[in-house]
mmJSON file of the N, C-alpha and C atoms, coordinates in Angstrom:
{"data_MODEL":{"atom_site":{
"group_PDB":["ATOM","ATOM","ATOM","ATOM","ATOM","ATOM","ATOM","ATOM","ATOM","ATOM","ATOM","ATOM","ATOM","ATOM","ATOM","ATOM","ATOM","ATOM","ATOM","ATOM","ATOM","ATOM","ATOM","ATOM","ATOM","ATOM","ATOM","ATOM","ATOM","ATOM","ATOM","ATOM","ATOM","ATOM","ATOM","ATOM","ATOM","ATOM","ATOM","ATOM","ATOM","ATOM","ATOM","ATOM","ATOM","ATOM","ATOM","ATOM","ATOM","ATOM","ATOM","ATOM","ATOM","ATOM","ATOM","ATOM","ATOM","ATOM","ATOM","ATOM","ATOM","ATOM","ATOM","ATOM","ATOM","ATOM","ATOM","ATOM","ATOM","ATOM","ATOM","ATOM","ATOM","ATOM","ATOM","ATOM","ATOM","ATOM","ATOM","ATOM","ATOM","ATOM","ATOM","ATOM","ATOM","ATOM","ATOM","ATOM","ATOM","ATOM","ATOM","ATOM","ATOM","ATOM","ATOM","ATOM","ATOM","ATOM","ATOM","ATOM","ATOM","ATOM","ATOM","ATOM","ATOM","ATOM","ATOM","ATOM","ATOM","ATOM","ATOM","ATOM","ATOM","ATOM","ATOM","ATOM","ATOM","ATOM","ATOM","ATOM","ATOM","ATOM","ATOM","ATOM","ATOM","ATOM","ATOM","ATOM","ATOM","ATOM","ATOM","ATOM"],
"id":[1,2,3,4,5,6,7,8,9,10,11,12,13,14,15,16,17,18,19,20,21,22,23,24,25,26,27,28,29,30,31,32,33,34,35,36,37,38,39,40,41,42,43,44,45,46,47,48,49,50,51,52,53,54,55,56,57,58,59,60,61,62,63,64,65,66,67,68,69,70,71,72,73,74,75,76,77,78,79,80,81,82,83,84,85,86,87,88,89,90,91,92,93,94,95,96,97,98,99,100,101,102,103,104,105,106,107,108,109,110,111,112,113,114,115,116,117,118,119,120,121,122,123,124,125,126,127,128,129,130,131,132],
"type_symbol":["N","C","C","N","C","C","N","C","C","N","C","C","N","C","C","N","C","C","N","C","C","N","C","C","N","C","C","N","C","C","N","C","C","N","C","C","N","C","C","N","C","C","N","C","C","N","C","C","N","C","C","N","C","C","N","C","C","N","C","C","N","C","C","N","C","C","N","C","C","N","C","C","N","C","C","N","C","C","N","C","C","N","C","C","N","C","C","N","C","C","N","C","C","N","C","C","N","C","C","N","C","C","N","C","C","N","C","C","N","C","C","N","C","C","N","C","C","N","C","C","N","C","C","N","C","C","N","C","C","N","C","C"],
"label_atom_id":["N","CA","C","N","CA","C","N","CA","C","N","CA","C","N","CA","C","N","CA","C","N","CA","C","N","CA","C","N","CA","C","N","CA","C","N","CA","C","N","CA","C","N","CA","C","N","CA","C","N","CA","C","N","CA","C","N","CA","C","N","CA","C","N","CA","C","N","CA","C","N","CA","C","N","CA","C","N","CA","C","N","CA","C","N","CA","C","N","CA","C","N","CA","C","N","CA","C","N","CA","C","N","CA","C","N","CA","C","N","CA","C","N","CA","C","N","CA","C","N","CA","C","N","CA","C","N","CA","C","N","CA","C","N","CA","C","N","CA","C","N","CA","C","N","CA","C","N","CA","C","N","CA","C"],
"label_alt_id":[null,null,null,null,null,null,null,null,null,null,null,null,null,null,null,null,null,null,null,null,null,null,null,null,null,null,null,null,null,null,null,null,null,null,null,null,null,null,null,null,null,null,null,null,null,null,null,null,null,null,null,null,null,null,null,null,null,null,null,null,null,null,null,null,null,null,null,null,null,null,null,null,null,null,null,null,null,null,null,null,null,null,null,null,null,null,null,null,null,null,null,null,null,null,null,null,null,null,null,null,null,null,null,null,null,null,null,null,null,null,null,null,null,null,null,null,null,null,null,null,null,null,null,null,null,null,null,null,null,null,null,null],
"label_comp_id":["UNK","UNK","UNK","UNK","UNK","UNK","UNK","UNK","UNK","UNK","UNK","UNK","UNK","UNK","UNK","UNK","UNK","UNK","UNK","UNK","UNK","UNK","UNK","UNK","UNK","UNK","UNK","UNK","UNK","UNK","UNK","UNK","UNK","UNK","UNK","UNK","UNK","UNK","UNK","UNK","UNK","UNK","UNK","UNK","UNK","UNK","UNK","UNK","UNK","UNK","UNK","UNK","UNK","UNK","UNK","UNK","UNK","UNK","UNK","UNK","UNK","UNK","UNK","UNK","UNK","UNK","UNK","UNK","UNK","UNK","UNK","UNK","UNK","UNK","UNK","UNK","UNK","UNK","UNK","UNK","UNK","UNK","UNK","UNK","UNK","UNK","UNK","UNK","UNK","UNK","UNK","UNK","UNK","UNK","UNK","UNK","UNK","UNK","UNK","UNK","UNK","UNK","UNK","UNK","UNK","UNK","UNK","UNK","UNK","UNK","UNK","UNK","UNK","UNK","UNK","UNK","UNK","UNK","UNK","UNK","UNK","UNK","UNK","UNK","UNK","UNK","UNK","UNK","UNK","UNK","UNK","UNK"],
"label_asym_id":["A","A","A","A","A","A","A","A","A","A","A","A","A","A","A","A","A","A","A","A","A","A","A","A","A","A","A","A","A","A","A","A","A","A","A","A","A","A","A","A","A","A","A","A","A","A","A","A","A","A","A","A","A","A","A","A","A","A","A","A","A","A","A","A","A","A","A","A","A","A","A","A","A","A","A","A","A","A","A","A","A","A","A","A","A","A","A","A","A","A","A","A","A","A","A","A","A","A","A","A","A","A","A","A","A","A","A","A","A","A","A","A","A","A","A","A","A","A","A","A","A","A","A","A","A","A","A","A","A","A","A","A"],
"label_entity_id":["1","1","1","1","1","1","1","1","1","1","1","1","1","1","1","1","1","1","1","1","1","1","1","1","1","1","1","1","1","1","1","1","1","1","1","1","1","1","1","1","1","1","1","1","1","1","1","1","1","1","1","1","1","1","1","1","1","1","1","1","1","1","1","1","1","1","1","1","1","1","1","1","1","1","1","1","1","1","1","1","1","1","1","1","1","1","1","1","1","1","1","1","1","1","1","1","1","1","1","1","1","1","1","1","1","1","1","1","1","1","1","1","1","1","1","1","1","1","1","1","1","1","1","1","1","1","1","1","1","1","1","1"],
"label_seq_id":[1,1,1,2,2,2,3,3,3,4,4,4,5,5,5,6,6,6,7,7,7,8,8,8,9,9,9,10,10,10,11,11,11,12,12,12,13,13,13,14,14,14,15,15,15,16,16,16,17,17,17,18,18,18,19,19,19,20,20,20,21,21,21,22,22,22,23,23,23,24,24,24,25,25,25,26,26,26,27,27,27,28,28,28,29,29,29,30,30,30,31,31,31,32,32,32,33,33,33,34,34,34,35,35,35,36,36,36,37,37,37,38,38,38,39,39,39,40,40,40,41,41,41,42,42,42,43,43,43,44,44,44],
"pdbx_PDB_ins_code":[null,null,null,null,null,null,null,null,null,null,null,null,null,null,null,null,null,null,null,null,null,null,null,null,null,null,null,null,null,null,null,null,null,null,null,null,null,null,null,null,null,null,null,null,null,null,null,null,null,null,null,null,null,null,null,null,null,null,null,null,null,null,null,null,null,null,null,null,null,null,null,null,null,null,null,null,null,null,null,null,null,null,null,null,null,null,null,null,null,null,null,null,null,null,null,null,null,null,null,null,null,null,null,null,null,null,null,null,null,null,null,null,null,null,null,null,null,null,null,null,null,null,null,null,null,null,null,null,null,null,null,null],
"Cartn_x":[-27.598,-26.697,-25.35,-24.538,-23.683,-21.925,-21.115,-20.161,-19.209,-19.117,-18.071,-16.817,-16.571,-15.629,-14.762,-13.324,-12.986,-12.379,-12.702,-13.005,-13.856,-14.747,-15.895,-17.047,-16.858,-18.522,-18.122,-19.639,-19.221,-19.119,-18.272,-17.691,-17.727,-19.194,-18.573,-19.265,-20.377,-21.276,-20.417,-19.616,-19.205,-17.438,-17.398,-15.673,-16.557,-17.388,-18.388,-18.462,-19.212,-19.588,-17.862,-17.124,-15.71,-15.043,-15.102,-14.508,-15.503,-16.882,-17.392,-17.265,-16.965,-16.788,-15.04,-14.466,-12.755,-13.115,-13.952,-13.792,-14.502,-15.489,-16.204,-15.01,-14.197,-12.981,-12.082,-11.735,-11.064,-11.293,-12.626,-13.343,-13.104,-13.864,-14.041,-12.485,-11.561,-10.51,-9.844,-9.796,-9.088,-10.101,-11.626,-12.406,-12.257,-11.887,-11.222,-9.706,-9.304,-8.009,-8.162,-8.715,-9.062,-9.672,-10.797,-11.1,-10.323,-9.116,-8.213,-7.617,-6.658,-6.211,-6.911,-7.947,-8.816,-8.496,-9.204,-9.141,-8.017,-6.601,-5.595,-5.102,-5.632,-5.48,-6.022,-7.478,-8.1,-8.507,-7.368,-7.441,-6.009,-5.383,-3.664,-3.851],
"Cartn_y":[21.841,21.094,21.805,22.103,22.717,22.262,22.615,21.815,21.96,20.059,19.202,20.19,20.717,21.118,20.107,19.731,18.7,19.718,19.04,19.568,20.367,20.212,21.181,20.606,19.181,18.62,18.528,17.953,18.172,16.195,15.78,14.801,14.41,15.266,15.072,13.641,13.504,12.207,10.888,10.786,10.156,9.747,11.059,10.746,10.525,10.899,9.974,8.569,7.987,6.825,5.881,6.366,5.683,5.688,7.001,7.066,6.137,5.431,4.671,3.146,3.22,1.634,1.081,2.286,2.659,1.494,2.266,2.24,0.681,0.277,-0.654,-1.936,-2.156,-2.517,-3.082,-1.731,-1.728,-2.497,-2.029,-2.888,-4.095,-4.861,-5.749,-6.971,-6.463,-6.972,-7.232,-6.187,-6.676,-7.285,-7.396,-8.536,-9.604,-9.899,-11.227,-11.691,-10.69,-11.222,-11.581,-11.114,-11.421,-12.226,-13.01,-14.346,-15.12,-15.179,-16.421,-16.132,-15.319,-15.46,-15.891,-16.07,-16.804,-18.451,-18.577,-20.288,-20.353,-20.176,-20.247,-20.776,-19.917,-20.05,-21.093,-21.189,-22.093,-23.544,-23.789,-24.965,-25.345,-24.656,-24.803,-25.966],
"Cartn_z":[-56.68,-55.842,-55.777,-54.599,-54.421,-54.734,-55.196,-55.607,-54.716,-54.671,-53.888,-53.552,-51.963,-51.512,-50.204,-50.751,-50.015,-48.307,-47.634,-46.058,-45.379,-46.015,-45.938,-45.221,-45.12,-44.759,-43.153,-42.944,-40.92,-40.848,-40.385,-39.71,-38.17,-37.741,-36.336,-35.97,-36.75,-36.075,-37.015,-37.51,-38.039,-36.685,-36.401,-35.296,-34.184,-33.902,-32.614,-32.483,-34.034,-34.122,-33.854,-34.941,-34.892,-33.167,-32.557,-30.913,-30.521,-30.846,-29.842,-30.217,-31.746,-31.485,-31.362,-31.599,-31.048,-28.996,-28.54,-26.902,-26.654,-27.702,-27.759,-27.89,-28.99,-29.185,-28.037,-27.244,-26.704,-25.38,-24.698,-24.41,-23.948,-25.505,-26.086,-25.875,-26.285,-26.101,-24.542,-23.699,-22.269,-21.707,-21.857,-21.447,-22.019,-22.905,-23.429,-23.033,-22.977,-22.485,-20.805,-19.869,-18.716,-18.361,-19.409,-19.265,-19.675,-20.94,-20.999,-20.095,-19.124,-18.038,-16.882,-16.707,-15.762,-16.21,-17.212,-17.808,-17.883,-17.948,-17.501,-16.097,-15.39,-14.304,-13.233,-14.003,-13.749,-13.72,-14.832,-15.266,-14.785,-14.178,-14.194,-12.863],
"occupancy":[1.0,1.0,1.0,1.0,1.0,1.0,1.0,1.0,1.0,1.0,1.0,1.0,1.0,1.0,1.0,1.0,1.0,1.0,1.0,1.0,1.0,1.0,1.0,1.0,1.0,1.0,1.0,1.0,1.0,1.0,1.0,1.0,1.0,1.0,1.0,1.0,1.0,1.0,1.0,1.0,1.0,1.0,1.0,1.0,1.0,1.0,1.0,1.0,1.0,1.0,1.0,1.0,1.0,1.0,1.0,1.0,1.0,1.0,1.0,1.0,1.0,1.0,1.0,1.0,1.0,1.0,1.0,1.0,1.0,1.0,1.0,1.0,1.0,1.0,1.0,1.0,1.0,1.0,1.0,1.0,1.0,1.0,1.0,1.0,1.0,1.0,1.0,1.0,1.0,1.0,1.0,1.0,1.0,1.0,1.0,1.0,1.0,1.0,1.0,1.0,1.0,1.0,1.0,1.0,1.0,1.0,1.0,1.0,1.0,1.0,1.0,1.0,1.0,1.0,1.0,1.0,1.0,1.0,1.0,1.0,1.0,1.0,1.0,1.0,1.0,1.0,1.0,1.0,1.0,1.0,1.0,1.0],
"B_iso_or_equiv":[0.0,0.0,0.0,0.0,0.0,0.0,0.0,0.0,0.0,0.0,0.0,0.0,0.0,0.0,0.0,0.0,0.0,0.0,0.0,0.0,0.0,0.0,0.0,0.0,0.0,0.0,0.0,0.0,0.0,0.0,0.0,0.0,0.0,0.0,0.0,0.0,0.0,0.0,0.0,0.0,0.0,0.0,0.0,0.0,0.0,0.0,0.0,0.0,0.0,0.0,0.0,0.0,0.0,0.0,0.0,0.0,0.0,0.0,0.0,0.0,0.0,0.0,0.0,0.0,0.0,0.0,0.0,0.0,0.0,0.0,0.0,0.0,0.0,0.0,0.0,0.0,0.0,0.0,0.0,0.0,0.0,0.0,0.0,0.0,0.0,0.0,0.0,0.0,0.0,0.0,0.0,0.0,0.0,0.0,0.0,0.0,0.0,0.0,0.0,0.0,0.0,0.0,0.0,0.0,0.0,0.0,0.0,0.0,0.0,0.0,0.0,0.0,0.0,0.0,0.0,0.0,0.0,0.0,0.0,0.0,0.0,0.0,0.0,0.0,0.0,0.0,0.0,0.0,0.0,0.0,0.0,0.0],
"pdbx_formal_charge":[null,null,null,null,null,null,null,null,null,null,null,null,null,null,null,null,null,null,null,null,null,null,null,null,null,null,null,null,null,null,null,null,null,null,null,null,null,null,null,null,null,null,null,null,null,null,null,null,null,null,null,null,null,null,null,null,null,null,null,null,null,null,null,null,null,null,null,null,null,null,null,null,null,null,null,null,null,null,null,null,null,null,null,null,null,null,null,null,null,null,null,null,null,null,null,null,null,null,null,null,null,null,null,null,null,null,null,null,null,null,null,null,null,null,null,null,null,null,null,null,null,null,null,null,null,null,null,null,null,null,null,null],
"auth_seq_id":[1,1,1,2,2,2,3,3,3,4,4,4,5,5,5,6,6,6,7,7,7,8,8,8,9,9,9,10,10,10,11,11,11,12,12,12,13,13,13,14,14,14,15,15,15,16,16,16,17,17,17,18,18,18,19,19,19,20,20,20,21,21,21,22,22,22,23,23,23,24,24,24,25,25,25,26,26,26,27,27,27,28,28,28,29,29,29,30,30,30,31,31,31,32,32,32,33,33,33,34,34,34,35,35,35,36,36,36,37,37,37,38,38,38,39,39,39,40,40,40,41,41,41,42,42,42,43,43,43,44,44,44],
"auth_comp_id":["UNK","UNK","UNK","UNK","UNK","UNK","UNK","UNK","UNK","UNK","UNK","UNK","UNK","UNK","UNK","UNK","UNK","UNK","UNK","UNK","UNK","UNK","UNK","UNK","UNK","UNK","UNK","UNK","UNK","UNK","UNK","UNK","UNK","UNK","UNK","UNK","UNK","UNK","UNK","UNK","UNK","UNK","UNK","UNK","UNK","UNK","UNK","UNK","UNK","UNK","UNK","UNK","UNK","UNK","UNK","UNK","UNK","UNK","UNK","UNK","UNK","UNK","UNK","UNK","UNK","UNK","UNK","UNK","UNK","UNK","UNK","UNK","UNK","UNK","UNK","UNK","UNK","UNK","UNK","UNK","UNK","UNK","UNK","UNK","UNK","UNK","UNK","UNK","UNK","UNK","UNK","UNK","UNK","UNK","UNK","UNK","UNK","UNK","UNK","UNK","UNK","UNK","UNK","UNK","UNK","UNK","UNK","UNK","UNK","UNK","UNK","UNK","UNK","UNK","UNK","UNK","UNK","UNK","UNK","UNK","UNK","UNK","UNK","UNK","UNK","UNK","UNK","UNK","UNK","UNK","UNK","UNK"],
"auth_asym_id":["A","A","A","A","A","A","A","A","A","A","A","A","A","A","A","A","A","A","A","A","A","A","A","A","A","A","A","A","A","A","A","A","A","A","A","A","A","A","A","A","A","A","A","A","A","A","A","A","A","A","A","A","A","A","A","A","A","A","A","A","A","A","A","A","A","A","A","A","A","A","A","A","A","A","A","A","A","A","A","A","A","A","A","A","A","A","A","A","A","A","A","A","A","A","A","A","A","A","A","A","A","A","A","A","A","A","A","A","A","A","A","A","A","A","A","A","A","A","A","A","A","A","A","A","A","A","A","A","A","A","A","A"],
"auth_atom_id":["N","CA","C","N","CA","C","N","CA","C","N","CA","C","N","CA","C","N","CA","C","N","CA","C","N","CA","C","N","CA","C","N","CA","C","N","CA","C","N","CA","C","N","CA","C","N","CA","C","N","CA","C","N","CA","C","N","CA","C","N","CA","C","N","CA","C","N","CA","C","N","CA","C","N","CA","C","N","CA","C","N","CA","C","N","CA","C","N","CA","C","N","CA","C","N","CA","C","N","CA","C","N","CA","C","N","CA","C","N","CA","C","N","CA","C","N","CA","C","N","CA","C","N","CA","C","N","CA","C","N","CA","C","N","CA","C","N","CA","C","N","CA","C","N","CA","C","N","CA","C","N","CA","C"],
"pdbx_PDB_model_num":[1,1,1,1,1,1,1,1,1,1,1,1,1,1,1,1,1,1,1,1,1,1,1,1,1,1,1,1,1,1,1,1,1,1,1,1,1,1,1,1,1,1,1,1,1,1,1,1,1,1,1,1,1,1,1,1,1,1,1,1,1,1,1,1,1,1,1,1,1,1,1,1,1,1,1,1,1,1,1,1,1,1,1,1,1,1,1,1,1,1,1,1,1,1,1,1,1,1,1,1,1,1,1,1,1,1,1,1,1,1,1,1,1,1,1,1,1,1,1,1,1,1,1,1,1,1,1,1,1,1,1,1]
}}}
């Protein structure tokens, strides 16, 4: 077994997974905010 070198490993499927649930999030949030501004609006 090869010894632990810090910056050495590959990270890329790992900054993939994080950028997609980053966009998922993001998402996630102005579709929510665009439905309470509807029921807002809607109920006004």
């Amino acid at each position: 077994m090869a010894d632990y070198q810090p910056g050495k490993m590959d990270i890329r499927v790992q900054e993939k997974t994080f950028a997609g649930f980053v966009r998922f999030v993001t998402y996630a949030v102005v579709a929510i905010v665009i439905f309470l501004v509807f029921l807002a609006l809607a109920n006004g």
